[in-house]
C-alpha distance (Angstrom), angle and dihedral (degrees) to the residues before:
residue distance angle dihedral
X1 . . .
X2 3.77 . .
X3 3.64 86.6 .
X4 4.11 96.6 61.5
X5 3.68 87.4 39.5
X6 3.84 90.6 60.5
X7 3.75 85.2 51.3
X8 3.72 96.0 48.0
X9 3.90 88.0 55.6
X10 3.18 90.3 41.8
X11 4.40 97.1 52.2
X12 4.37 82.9 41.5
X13 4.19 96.6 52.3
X14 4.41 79.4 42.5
X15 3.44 99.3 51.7
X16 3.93 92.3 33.2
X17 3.69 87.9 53.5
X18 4.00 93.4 48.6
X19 4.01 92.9 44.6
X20 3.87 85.4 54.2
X21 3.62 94.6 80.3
X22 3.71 97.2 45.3
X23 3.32 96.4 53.7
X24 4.18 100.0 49.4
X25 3.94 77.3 41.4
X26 3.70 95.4 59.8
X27 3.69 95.1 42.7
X28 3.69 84.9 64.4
X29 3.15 98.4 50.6
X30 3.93 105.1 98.5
């Protein structure tokens, strides 16, 4: 159980990290 949480966080800070730059990206988009 501790083991698939750990991946869970792990997957969320990923896919956190890799929406980052798509949001700040659309911002500047006019």
């Amino acid at each position: 159980m501790a083991g698939r949480l750990s991946t869970m966080a792990k997957t969320s800070r990923q896919s956190s990290l890799v929406n980052l730059p798509s949001k700040f990206s659309s911002y500047k988009l006019p």
